[in-house]
N, C-alpha and C positions, 0 to 999 in steps of 0.2 A: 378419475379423469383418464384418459384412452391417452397411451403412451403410443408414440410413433419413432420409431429408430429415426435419426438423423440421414438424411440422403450422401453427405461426404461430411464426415466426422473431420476427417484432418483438413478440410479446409476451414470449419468450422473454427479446428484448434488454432489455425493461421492467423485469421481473425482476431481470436482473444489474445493473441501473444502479440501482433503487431500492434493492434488497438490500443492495450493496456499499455504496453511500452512507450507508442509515442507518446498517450494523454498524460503520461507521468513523466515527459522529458523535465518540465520546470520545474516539479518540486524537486527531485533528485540530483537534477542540475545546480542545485542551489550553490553549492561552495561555491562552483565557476562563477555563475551568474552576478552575484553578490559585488566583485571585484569591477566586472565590467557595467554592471548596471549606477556604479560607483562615480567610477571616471565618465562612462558617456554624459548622466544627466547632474553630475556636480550634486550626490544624495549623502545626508549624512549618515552613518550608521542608524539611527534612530528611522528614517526614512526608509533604508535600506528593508531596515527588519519588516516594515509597517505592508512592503511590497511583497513580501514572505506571507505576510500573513492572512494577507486578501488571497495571494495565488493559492494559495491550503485549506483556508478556511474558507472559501467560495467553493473550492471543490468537494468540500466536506457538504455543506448545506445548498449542494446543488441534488442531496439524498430527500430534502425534506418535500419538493414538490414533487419528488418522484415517486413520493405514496402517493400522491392522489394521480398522475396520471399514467403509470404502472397501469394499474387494469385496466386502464382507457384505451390503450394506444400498443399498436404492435410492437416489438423491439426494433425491426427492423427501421419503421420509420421514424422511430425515436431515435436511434442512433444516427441515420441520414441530417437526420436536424442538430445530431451536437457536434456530427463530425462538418456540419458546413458552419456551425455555429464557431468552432473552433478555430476554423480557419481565416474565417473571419477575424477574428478579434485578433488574430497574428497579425493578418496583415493591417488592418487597425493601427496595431502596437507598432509596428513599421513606419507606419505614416507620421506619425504622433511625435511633437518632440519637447510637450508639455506633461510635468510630472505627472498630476491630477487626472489630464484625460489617460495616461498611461496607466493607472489603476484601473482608470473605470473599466476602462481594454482588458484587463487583464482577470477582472471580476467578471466579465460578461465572456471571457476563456475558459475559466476555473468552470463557472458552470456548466458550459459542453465538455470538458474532461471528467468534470467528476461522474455527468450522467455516461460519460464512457466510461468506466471504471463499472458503476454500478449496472449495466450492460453486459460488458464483458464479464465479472464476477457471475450474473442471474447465470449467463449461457452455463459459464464454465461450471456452477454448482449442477447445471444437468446432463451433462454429460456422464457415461457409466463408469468412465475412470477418471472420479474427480481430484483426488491428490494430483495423478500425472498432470494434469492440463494446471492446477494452479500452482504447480511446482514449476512448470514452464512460464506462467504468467507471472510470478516471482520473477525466475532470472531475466525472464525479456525484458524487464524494466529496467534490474540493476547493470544487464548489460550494455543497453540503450543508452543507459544514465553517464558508464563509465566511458563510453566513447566519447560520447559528447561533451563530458567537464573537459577530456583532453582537446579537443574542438574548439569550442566557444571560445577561447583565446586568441585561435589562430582567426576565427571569422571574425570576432571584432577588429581584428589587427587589420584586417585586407576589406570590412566591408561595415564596419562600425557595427553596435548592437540589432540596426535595422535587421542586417543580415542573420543574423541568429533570428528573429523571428520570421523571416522570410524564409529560412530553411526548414525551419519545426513546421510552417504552413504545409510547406512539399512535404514532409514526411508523412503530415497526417494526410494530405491527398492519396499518397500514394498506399498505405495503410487501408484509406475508405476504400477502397477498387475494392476489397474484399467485402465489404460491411452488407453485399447478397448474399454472403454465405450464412447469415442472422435468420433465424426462422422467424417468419410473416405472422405472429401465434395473432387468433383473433382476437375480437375482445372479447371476453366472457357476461355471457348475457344477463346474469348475476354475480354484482361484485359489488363489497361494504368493508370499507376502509378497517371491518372489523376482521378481515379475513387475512391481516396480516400474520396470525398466529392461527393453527388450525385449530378445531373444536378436541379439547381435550387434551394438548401439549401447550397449552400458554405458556404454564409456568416451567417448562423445561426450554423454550423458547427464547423467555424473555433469560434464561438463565445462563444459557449457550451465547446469548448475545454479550449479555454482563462480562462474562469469561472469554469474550475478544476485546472487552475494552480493558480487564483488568492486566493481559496479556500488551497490549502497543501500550497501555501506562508505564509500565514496568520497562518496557522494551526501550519506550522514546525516552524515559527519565535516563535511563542508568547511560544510552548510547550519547546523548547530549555531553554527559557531561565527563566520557570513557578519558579525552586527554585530557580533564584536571585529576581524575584518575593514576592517572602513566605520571601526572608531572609528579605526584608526593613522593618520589621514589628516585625520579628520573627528571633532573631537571632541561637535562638537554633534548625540547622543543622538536629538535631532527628525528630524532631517534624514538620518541611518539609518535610523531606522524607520517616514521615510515613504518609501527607496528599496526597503524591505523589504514594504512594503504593496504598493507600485505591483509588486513583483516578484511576489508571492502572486496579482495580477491574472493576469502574464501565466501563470502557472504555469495558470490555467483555462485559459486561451485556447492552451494546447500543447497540453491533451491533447485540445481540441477541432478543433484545425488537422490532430493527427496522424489522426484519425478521418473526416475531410475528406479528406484528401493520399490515406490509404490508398483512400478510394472513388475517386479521380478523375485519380492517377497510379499506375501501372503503377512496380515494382519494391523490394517494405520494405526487401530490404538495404540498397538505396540510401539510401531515405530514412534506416531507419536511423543509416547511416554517417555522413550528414550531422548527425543529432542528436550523436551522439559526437563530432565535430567542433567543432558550436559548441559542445559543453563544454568542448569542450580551448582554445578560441579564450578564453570566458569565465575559466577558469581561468589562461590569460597575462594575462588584463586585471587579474588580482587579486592579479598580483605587484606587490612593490616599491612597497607601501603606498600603492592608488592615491587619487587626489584626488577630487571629489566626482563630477561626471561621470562620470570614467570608472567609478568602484564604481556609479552607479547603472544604468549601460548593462553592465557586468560582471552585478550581480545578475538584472536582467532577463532579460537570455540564459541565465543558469544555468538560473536558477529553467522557464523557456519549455522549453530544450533536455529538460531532466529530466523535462519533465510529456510532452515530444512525442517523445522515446526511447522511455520506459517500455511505449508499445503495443505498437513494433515491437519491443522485446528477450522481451516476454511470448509476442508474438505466434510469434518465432520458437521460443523453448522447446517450444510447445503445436503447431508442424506439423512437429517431427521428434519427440515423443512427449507426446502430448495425453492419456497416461492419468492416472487417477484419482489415482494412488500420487504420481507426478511432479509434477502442480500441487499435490496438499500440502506437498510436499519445497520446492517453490518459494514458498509463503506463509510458510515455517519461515525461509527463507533471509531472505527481506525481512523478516521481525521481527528477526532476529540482525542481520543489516544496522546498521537503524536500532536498535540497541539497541548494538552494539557499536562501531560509528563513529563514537559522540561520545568515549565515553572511551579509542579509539586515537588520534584527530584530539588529544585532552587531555593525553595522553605525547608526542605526536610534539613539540606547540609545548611543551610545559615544555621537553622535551628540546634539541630542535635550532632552534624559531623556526617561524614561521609560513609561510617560503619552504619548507623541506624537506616542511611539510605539503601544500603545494600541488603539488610535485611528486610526490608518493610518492601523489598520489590522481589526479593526472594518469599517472601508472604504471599504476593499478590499474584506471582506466577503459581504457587499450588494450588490457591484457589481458584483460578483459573483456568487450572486440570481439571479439577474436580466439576467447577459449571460446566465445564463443554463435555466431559467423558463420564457422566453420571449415568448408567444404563438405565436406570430409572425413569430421567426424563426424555429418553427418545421417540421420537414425534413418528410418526408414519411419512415414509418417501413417499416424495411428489416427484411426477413425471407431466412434463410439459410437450408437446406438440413441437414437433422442427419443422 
């Protein structure tokens, strides 16, 4: 396929960072949300969760239509549609002040986020420095994230929950003003839903894909449940959740170091390998019920290693097959991830204890290394048209 340079790269990158960041405002936002979504519509915890998990799980399975019109439809105007689609259903959810219709709102949101995410991910897998751009598509989210849990308090106080989604509409408005900087790609005049893996790397394909889901399993198991973690050691509650705060810090500052590293040192596996490293490092420190110290130098590194991995395991997905088909298959995986690895992490310790969890997700990260970084199965780069 005839590779064409991008016309303005850093606007491009604007794009994927602002895009990605608003469309992840609500999941990430969740602590805040949670409280306020509480008191406004009188929901009970059980309620609560159920709106969690339509906003996650609708952006996750907003991947499965976008195999089939992925090679139909340009990005550009498929993003047009989720970002007006998105804003919509904000202000929707504004209007509304019935639980029921507020899910439905809120399912019919999820799917223009998620097809933003899998938008922004395709670009950012083609871009020629793809660590840096999804090192910055990390932080912009968790930066986004962390302003806004401090926020959401203060705009329910002054403007009720409407106001929180009538802000996240403005933000994504003002986010789209970029969304021409998306290359117009045509459609391709031959395309079969079987072209999501190229002729002759299937199986390294489907295997890199396995090795991002066994990565957010491990990742979303063990993070879920990090302050029952902190508490066997540490009973005092405070002192968790401000080792938990301080660890949500460095979590920006990994996916900004790995977007730095990637410009200015030579070789991602490497780096890579070192992030899977110090999670396997953090994850010894979190055996055998550690003491306050050590859980807060444990969390920190998890939490850092996991935001400055994620560019390079993306990165490496998207330069041995960067097609359109493949980075939705990989947005799908990171929703089931984090959707599926609190309540496997929640059998493992009723089951066997809190040790066999930490192993069995210390398992699941090396193999994990291994499906994505196997020289073996690397596919030939794809170069798409800007």
């Amino acid at each position: 396929m005839t590779r064409v340079t991008p016309a303005v790269p850093s606007l491009q990158i604007a794009a994927i960072v602002a895009l990605s960041a608003v469309g992840a405002i609500m999941p990430l936002g969740a602590p805040a949300m949670a409280g306020v979504l509480m008191k406004d519509f009188n929901l009970s915890p059980v309620q609560a969760g159920t709106y969690f998990t339509i906003e996650l799980g609708c952006g996750s399975l907003a991947s499965l239509p976008a195999l089939w019109w992925l090679p139909r439809v340009s990005m550009r105007r498929a993003l047009y549609a989720a970002v007006v689609l998105y804003i919509l259903a904000n202000v929707a959810s504004y209007m509304t002040h019935d639980y029921h219709v507020l899910l439905l709102c809120r399912a019919i949101g999820s799917l223009g986020m998620g097809t933003i995410m899998v938008l922004t991910m395709t670009l950012a897998g083609h871009m020629a420095r793809k660590e840096f751009v999804f090192g910055l598509w990390v932080s912009g989210q968790l930066l986004l994230s962390a302003i806004v849990i401090m926020l959401f308090p203060w705009l329910d106080v002054h403007g009720g929950i409407g106001a929180i989604y009538l802000s996240v509409a403005f933000l994504m408005l003002l986010a789209g003003l970029l969304a021409p900087a998306f290359p117009d790609i045509p459609v391709p005049e031959r395309t079969k839903p079987t072209t999501i893996l190229q002729e002759g790397s299937r199986t390294g394909s489907v295997m890199r894909i396995m090795g991002v889901l066994l990565f957010y399993l491990a990742i979303g198991g063990i993070w879920t449940f990090m302050e029952r973690i902190g508490a066997q050691a540490n009973p005092n509650p405070v002192g968790v959740d401000a080792a938990l705060a301080i660890a949500a810090l460095f979590g920006i500052a990994g996916g900004m170091t790995a977007s730095f590293a990637s410009m200015r040192l030579k070789g991602a596996g490497r780096l890579m390998l070192g992030g899977y490293a110090v999670l396997a490092v953090s994850l010894c420190m979190l055996l055998n019920a550690p003491a306050s110290a050590r859980f807060v130098m444990a969390a920190v590194l998890f939490k850092f290693a996991w935001t400055f991995t994620v560019p390079f395991v993306l990165g490496r997905v998207a330069q041995a097959n960067a097609s359109r088909l493949t980075m939705a298959l990989v947005n799908l995986t990171i929703g089931g991830g984090f959707a599926f690895g609190p309540p496997i992490s929640g059998y493992v310790i009723e089951a066997a204890g809190m040790t066999p969890l930490l192993l069995l997700a210390g398992a699941a990260l090396i193999v994990s290394f291994l499906f994505i970084c196997n020289p073996a199965m690397q596919g030939r780069r794809q170069e798409y048209t800007a």
